[in-house]
MARKOLKOL-703464 format. One record per residue (C-alpha): x, y, z; residue in three letters. Coordinates in steps of 0.5 Angstrom, whole numbers, m for minus. Layout:
<pts>
<pt east="X" north="Y" up="Z" residu="Ala"/>
...
</pts>
This chain:
<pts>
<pt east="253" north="344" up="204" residu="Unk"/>
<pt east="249" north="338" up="204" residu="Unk"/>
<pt east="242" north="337" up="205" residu="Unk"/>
<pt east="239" north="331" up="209" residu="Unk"/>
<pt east="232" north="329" up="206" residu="Unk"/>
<pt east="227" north="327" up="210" residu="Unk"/>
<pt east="223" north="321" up="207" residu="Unk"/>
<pt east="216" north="318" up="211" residu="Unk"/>
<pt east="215" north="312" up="211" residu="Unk"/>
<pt east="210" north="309" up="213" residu="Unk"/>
<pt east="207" north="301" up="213" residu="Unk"/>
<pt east="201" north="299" up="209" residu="Unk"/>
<pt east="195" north="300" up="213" residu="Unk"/>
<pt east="198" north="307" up="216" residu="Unk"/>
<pt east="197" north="310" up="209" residu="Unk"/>
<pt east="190" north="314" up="206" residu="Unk"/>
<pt east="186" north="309" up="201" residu="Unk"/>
<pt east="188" north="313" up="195" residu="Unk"/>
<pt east="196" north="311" up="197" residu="Unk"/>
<pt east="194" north="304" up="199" residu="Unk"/>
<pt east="192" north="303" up="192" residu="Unk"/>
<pt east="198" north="305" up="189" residu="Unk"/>
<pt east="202" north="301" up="193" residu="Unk"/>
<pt east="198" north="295" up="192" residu="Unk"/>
<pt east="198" north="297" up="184" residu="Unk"/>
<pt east="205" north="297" up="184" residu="Unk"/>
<pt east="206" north="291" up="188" residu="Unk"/>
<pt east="201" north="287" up="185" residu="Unk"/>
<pt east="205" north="280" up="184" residu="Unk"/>
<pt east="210" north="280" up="191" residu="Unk"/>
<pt east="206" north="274" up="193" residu="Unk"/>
<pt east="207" north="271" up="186" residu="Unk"/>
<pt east="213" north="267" up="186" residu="Unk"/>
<pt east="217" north="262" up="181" residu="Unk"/>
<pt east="213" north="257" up="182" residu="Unk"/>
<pt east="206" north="259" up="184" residu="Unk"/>
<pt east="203" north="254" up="181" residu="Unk"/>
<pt east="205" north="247" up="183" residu="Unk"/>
<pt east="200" north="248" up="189" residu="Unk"/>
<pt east="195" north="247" up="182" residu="Unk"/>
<pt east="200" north="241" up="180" residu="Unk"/>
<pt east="200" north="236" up="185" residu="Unk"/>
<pt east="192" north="237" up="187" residu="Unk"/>
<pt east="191" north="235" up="179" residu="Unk"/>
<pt east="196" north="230" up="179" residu="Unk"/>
<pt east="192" north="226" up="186" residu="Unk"/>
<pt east="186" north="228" up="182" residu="Unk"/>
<pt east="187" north="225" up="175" residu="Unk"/>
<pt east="191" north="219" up="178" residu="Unk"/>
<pt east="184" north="217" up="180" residu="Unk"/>
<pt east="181" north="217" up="173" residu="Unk"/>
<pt east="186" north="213" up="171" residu="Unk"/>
<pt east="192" north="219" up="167" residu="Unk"/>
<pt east="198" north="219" up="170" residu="Unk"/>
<pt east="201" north="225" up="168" residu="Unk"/>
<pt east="208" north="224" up="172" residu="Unk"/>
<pt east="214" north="222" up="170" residu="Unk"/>
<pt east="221" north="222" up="173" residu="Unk"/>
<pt east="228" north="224" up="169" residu="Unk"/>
<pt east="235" north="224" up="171" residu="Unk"/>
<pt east="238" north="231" up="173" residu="Unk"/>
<pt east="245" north="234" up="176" residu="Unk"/>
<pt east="246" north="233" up="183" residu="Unk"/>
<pt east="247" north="241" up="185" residu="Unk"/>
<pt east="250" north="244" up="191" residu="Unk"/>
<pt east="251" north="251" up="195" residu="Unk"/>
<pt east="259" north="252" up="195" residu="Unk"/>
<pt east="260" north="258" up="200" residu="Unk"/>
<pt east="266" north="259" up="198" residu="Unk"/>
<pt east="264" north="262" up="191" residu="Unk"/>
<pt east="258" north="263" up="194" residu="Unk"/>
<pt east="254" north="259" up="187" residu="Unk"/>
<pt east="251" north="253" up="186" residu="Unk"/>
<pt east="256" north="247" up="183" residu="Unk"/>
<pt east="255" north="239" up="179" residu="Unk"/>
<pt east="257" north="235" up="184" residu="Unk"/>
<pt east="257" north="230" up="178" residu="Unk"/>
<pt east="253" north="225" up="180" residu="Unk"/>
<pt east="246" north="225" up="177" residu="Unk"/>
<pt east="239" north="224" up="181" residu="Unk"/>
<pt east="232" north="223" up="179" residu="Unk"/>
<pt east="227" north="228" up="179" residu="Unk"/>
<pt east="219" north="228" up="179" residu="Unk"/>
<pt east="217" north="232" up="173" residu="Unk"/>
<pt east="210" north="234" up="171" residu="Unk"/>
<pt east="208" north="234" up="165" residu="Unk"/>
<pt east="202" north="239" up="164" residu="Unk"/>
<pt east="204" north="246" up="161" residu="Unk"/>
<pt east="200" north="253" up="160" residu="Unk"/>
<pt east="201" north="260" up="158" residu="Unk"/>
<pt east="196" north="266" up="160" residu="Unk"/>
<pt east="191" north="269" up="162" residu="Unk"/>
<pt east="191" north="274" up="157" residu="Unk"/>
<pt east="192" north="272" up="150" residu="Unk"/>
<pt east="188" north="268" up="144" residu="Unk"/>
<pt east="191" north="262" up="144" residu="Unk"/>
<pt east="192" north="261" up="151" residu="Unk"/>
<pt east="190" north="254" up="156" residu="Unk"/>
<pt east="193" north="248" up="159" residu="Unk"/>
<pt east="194" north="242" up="158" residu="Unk"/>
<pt east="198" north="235" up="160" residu="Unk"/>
<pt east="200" north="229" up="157" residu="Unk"/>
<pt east="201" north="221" up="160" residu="Unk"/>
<pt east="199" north="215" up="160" residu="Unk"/>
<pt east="191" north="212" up="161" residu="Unk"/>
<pt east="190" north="206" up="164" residu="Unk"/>
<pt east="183" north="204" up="161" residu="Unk"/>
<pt east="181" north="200" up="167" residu="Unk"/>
<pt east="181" north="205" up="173" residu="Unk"/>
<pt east="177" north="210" up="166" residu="Unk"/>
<pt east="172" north="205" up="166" residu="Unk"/>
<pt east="171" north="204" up="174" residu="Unk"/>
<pt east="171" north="211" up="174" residu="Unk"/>
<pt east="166" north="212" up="169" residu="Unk"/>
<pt east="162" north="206" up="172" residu="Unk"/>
<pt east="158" north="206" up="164" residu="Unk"/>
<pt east="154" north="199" up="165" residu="Unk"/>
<pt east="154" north="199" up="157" residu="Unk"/>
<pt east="163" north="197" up="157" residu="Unk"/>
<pt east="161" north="192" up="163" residu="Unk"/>
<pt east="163" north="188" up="157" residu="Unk"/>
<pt east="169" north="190" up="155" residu="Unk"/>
<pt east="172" north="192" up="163" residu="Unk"/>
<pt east="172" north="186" up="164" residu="Unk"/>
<pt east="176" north="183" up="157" residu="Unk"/>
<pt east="181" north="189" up="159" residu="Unk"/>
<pt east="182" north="186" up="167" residu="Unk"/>
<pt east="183" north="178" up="164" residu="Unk"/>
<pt east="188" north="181" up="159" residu="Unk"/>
<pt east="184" north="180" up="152" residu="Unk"/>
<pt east="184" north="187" up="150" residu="Unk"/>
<pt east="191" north="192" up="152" residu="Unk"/>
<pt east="188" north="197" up="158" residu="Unk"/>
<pt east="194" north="203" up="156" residu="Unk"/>
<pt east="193" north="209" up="153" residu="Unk"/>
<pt east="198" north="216" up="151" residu="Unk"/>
<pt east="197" north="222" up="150" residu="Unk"/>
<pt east="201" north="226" up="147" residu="Unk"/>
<pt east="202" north="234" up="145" residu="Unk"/>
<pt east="203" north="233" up="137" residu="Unk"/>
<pt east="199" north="239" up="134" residu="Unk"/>
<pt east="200" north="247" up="133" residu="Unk"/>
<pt east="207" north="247" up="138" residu="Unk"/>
<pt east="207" north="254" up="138" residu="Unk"/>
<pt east="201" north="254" up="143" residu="Unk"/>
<pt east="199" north="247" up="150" residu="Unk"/>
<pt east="192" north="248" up="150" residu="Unk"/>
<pt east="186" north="243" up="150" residu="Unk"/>
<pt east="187" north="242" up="143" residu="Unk"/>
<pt east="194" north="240" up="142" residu="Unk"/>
<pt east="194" north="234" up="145" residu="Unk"/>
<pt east="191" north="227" up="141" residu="Unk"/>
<pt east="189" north="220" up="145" residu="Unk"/>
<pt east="193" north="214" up="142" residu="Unk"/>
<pt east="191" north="206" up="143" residu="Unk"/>
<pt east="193" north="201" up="140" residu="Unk"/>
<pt east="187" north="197" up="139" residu="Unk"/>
<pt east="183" north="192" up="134" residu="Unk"/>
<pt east="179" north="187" up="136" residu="Unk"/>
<pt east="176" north="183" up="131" residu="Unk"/>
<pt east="170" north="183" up="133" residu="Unk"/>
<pt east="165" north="189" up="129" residu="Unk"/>
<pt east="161" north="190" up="136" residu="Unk"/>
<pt east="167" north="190" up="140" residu="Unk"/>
<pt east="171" north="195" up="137" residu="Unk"/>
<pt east="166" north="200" up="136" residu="Unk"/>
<pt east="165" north="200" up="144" residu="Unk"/>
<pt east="172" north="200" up="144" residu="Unk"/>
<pt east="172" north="206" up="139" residu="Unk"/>
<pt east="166" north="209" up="143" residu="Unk"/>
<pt east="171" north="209" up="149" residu="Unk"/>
<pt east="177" north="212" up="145" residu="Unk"/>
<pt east="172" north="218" up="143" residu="Unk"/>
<pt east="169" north="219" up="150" residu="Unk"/>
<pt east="176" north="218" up="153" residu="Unk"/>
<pt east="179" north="224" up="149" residu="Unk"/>
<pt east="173" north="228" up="150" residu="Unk"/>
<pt east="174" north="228" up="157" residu="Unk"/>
<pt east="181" north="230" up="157" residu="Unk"/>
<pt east="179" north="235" up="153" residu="Unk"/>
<pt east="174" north="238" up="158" residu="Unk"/>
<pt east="179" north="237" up="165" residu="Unk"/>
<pt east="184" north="241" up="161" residu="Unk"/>
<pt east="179" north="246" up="160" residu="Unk"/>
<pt east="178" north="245" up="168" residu="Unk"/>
<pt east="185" north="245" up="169" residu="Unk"/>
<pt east="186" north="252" up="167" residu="Unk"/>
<pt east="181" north="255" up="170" residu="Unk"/>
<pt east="185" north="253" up="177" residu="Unk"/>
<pt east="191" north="256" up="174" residu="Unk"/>
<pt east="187" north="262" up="172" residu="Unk"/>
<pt east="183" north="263" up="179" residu="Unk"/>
<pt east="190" north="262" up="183" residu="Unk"/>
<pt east="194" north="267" up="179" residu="Unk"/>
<pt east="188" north="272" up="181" residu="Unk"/>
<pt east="188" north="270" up="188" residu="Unk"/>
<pt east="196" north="271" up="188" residu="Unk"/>
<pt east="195" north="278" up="185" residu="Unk"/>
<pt east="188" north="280" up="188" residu="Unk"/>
<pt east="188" north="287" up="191" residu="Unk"/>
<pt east="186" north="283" up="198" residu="Unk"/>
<pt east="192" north="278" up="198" residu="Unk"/>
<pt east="197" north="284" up="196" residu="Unk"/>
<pt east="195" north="288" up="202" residu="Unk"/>
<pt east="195" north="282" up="207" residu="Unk"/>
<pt east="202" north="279" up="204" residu="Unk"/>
<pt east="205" north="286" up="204" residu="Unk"/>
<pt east="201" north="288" up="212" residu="Unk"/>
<pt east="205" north="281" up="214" residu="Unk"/>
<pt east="211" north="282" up="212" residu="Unk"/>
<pt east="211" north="289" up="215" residu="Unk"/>
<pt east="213" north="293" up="209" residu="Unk"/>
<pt east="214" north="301" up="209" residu="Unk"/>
<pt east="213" north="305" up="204" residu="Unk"/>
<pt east="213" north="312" up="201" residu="Unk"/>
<pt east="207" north="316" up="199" residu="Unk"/>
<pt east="209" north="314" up="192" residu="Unk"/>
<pt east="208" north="306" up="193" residu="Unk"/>
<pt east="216" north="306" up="193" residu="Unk"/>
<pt east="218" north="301" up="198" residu="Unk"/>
<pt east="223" north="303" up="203" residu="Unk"/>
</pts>
């Protein structure tokens, strides 16, 4: 003879604290979705723009498109171009973890950024064209890892004048050193996002929306 089992349900907020904490706890990344992080990219590519890094490049991809009737997606065999960012980063839990990103430098918005009277001279040579005012930077250190120190600063500059190429050298040093320092900075906003998505508060909040049931064993029904 079969039996019918009845299984209560309830949303979230209808449940005892102890059964809120487990649905929470069970439930921890449902606001953490494939690209969680592109919210952190975008801010950081306007920002660093502005000190001169451009971080951003584009490739071409294939041109996909939802066939209904398979129910996939399919190569229409064209190519289109796709912004690419380039930053990467791992965490947030091992030795080893952090971010970093690469591209290019224009010197002349750096400088203008710093606003440092001691390279008034050499901001100058740099807008007439004397001195080249690009810079890359690029990952070429201990590949298993993308932190803050696997990326490396590369001018092309000698000028042959000793007083000019040690400011040209101070610049280089002081440039390098301040992309390591935004790394550091950029992780952190990686870091503090992924904790919003997977704060208890913002659990609770996406699960109370979307009015989801569950089960006292934090099983969503």
């Amino acid at each position: 003879m079969a039996k019918t089992v009845c299984i209560e349900c309830r949303q979230i907020m209808e449940w005892d604290e102890e059964t809120r904490k487990t649905i929470i706890e069970k439930h921890r990344n449902i606001s953490v979705e494939d690209t969680w992080w592109e919210f952190v990219y975008e801010s950081w590519e306007e920002k660093l723009l502005s000190m001169g890094f451009d971080i951003t490049d584009t490739e071409l991809v294939d041109e996909r498109k939802y066939d209904k009737e398979t129910s996939k997606w399919k190569s229409t065999g064209k190519k289109v171009s796709r912004k690419v960012t380039n930053i990467q980063f791992s965490g947030f839990w091992s030795q080893g973890d952090g971010a970093s990103f690469t591209g290019t430098v224009d010197f002349i918005v750096w400088l203008e950024y710093k606003n440092d009277p001691k390279y008034a001279r050499i901001l100058k040579l740099m807008k007439s064209g004397a001195i080249d005012n690009n810079g890359t930077i690029k990952r070429d250190r201990w590949y298993n890892y993308v932190h803050e120190n696997t990326t490396s600063l590369y001018t092309e500059w000698y000028f042959d004048k000793p007083n000019i190429q040690s400011l040209l050298d101070k610049i280089e040093a002081e440039c390098f050193q301040h992309h390591r320092e935004l790394n550091k900075e950029l992780y952190r906003d990686l870091e503090n996002e992924y904790e919003h998505l997977t704060s208890d508060e913002q659990v609770r909040d996406t699960l109370e929306i979307n009015e989801y049931e569950f089960d006292n064993q934090g099983n969503m029904m």
